[in-house]
C-alpha positions in Angstrom: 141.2 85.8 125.3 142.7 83.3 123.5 139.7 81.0 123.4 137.2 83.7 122.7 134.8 83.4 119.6 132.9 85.5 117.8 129.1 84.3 117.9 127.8 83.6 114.6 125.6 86.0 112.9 122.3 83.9 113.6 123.5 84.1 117.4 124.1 87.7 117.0 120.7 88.6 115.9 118.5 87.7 118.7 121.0 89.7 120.9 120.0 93.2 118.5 116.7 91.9 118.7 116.5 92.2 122.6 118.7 95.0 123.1 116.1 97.1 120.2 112.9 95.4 122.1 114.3 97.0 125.7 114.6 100.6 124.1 111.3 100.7 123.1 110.4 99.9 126.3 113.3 102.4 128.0 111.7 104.9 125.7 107.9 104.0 126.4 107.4 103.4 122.8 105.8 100.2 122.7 103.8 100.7 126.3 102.5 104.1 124.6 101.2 102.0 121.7 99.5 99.5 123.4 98.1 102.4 125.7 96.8 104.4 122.6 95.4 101.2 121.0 93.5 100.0 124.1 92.1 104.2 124.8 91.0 103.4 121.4 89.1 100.4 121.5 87.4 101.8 124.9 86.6 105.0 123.0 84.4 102.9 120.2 83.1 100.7 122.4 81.8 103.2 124.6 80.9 106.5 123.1 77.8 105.2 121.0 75.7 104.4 123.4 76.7 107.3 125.3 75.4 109.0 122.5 72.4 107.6 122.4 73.4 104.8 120.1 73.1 101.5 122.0 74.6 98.4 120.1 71.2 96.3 121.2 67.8 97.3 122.2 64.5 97.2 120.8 62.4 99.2 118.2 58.7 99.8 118.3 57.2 102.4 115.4 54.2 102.6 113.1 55.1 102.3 109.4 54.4 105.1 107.6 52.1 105.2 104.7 54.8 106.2 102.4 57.0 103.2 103.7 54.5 100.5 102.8 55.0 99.5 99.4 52.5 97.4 97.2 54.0 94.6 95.0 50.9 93.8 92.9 48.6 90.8 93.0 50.9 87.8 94.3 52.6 85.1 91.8 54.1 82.1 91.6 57.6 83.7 91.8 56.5 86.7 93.9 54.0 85.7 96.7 53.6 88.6 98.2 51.4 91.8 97.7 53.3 94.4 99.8 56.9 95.1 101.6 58.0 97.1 103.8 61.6 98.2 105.0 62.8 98.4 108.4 66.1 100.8 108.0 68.4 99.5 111.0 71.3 98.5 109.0 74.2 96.2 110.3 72.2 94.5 113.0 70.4 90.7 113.2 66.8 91.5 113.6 65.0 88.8 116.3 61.5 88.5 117.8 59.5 90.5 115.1 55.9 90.9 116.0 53.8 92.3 113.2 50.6 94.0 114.4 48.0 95.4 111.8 44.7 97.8 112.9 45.8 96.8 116.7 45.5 93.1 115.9 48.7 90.4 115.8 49.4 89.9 112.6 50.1 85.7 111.8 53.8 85.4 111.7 52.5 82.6 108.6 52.0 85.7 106.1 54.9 87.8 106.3 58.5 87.0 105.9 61.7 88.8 107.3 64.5 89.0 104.7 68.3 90.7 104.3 68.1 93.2 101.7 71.0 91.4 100.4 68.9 88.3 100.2 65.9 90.1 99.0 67.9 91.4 96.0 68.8 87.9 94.6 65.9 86.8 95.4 63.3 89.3 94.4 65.1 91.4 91.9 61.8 93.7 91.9 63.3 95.2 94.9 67.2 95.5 94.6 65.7 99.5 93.2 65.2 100.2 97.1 69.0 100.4 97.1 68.9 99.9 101.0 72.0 97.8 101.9 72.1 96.2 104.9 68.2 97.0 106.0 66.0 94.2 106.0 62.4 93.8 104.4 59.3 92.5 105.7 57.3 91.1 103.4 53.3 90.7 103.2 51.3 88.1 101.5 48.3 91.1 101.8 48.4 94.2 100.3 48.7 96.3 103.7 48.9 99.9 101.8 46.5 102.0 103.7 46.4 99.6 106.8 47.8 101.0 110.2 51.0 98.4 110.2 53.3 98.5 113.5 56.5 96.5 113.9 58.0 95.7 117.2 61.6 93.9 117.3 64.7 93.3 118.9 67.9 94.1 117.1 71.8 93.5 118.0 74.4 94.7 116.0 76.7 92.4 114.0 79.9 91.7 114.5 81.0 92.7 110.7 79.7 95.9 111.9 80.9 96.1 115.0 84.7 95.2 114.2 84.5 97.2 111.0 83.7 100.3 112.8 86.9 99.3 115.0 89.0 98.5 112.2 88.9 101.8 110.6 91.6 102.8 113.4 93.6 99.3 112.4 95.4 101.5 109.2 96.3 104.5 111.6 97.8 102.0 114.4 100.1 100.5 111.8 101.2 103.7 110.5 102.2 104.2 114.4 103.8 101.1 114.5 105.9 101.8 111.3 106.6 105.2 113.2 107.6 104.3 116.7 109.3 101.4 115.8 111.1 101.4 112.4 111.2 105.1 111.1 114.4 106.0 113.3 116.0 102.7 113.8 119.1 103.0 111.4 118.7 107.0 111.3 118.9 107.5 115.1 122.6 105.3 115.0 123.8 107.9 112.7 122.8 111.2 114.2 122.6 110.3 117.7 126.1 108.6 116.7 126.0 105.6 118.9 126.6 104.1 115.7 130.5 104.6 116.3 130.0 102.2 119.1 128.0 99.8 117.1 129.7 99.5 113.7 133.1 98.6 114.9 132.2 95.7 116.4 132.5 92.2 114.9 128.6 92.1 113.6 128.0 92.2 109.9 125.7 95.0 108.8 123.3 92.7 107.6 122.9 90.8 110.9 122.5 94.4 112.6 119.5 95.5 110.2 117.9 91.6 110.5 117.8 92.1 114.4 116.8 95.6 114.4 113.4 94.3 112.3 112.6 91.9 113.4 112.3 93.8 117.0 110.8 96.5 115.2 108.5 93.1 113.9 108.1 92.1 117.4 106.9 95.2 118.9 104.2 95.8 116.4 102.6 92.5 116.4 102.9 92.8 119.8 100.6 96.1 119.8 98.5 94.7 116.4 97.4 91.5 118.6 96.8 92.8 121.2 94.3 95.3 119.1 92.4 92.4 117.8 92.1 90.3 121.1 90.8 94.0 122.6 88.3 93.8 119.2 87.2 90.3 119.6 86.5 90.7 123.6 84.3 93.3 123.2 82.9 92.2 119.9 81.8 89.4 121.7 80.2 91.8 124.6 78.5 94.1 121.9 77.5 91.5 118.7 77.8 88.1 120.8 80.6 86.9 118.6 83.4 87.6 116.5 83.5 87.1 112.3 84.2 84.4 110.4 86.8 86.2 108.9 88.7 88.1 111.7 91.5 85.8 111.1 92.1 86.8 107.8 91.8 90.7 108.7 94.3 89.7 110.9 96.5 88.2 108.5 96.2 90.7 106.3 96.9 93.2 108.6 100.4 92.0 109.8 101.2 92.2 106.3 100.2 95.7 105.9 102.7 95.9 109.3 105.7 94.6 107.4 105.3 96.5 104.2 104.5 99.7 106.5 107.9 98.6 108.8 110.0 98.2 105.3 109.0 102.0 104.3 110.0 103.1 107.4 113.3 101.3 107.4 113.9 102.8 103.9 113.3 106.3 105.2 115.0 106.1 108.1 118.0 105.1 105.7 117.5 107.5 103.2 117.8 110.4 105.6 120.2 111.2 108.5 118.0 113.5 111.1 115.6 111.4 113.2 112.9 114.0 113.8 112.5 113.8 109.4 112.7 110.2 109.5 109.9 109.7 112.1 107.5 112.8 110.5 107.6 111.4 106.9 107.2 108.0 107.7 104.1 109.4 109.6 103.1 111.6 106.8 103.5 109.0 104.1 100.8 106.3 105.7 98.6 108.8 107.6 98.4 111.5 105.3 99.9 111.6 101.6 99.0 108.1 100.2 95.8 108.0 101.6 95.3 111.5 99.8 95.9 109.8 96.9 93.4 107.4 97.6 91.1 109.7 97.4 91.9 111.5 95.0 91.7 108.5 92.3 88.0 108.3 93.4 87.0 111.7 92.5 89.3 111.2 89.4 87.5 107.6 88.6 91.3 106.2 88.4 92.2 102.6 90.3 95.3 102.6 92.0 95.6 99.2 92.9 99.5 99.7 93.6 99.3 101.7 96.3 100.1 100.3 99.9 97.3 102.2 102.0 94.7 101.4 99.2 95.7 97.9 99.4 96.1 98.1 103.8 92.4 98.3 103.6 91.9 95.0 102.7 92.0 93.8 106.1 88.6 96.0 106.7 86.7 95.2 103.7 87.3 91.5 104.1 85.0 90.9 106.9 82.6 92.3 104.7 80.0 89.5 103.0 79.5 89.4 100.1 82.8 91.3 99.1 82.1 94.9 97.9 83.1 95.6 94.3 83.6 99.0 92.7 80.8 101.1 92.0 80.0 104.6 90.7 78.3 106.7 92.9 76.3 109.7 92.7 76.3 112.2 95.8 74.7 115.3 95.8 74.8 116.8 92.1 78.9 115.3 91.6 79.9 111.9 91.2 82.8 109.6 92.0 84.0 106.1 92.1 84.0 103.8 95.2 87.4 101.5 94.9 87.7 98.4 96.8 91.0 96.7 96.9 91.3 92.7 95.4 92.5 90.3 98.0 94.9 88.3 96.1 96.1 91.4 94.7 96.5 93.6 97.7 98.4 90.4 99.2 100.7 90.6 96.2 101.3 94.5 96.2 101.8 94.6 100.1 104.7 91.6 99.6 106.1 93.6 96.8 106.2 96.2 98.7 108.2 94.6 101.6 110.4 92.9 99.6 112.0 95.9 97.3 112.0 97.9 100.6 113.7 96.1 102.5 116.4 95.2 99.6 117.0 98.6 99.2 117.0 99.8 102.6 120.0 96.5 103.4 121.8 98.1 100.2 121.6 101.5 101.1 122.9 100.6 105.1 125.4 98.3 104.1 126.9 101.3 101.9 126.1 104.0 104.5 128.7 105.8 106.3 128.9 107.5 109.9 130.7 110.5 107.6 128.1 111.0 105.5 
């Protein structure tokens, strides 16, 4: 006994880290994320086209007479006469024959155009406030002709992994739950914490091992959720986004700022069963009620941690959306997008002071108390 040593406390830490990593798994934990998150992703994938909504097909339909819309005599900045909108939105448009009275209309006098591009380009038509349609445009006035379109369409893969993302917030806020929520609680009222605390391990090595498994497990789950995404993003859009990387990014951030709430809870109370519920209820439920609140109340809450977690959805989007006021139905409101930079900088912040005070507040923390 003699020539025992204590490990250091960086040795110590990957032990913690393994022994946390093999409850989650002794307590089906992380399997059951990984199980929810890939039900999910099968769920999205396949449910619209079961319902009739196919990710790719083809479209065939008349125009109607009050969808044809004349322009005017053609100028030197506008030569066209007449437009027309086809409404599939979030999809790449391909293979677009134009027939007009039964006869093929020349592919040289009409153009295919993003309403996004159409916008910039033609500013006579950003009033059509269609995002994400596309426009056909005529160099003949064709109001009053019979005008069929025939096309194939695909959905994109902004679209696509948008839709999917919209689950990414709620799978962190399961992460943050399964994983960090009861980690320092559960030592105290399950009291294995008078088997732990004795031992020759500083508490700050304790809490560093115990999140970074907490850490582990959820970017464990997290990846695993975006390599499901960009599979079958690649099966539905034929590709992934330019900017899936940085969605990821931003979403293991959201992770580590959700984690360092959940460590503070879990410090702040004693019972598990609390711990685990408001850790839930603070990223699925109450801040995310804030959220929207601020938009019916036309207030920005740029500090908030869900608000800013969203980031990692809107960023695929191109061009970035920007706040707007919107008018729906007799009431009005405010659509709020979080700032990248920004959201980075709150998230951090966020981290950082939780995880400060959480280390305090366990270092001080007694099995007594």
């Amino acid at each position: 006994m003699n020539g025992f040593k204590v490990p250091s406390d960086l040795a110590q830490i990957p032990v913690v880290w393994r022994y946390e990593l093999l409850k989650y798994l002794r307590s089906w934990r992380l399997i059951a994320a990984v199980v929810i998150s890939f039900v999910v992703l099968a769920l999205i994938f396949f449910l619209p086209p079961a319902f009739g909504m196919p990710y790719s097909g083809t479209d065939d339909f008349r125009v109607k007479a009050s969808e044809m819309y004349s322009l005017g005599e053609p100028t030197p900045f506008l030569n066209f006469s007449s437009v027309t909108v086809i409404g599939r939105t979030g999809s790449v448009i391909s293979e677009l024959v134009v027939t007009v009275n039964g006869t093929t209309y020349s592919a040289d006098n009409w153009t295919l155009v993003k309403m996004s591009e159409a916008s910039q380009m033609f500013p006579i038509v950003g009033s059509l406030n269609l995002d994400g349609s596309h426009l056909v445009f005529f160099k003949d006035n064709m109001t009053g002709k019979v005008v069929n379109l025939s096309y194939h369409y695909r959905i994109t893969a902004e679209t696509f992994e948008g839709l999917v993302l919209n689950f990414a917030s709620i799978l962190i806020a399961l992460c943050a739950t399964f994983f960090a929520a009861d980690s320092i609680a559960g030592e105290y009222y399950n009291r294995t914490g008078y088997l732990i605390f004795p031992n020759p391990m500083k508490r700050e090595t304790l809490f560093a091992g115990k999140f970074s498994a907490s850490m582990t497990a959820g970017i464990l789950v997290i990846g695993l959720f975006y390599v499901g995404m960009a599979g079958l993003s690649y099966v539905a859009a034929g590709g992934v986004d330019d900017d899936l990387w940085k969605s990821f990014l931003f979403g293991l951030e959201y992770l580590l700022a959700a984690s360092a709430i959940g460590y503070l809870v879990s410090v702040l109370l004693k019972g598990t069963t609390g711990a685990i519920v408001l850790t839930f209820l603070l990223l699925f439920l109450i801040l995310p009620i804030v959220d929207g609140v601020s938009m019916y109340a036309k207030v920005k809450i740029p500090e908030s941690l869900t608000f800013s977690g969203n980031v990692m959805i809107y960023i695929l989007q191109d061009p970035y959306p920007v706040d707007a006021a919107v008018e729906y139905y007799g009431s009005s409101f405010s659509m709020f997008y979080p700032e990248p930079v920004a959201s980075a900088i709150v998230m951090f912040a966020y981290a950082a002071i939780a995880i400060a005070i959480s280390l305090v507040m366990f270092k001080r923390k007694q099995l007594a108390g």
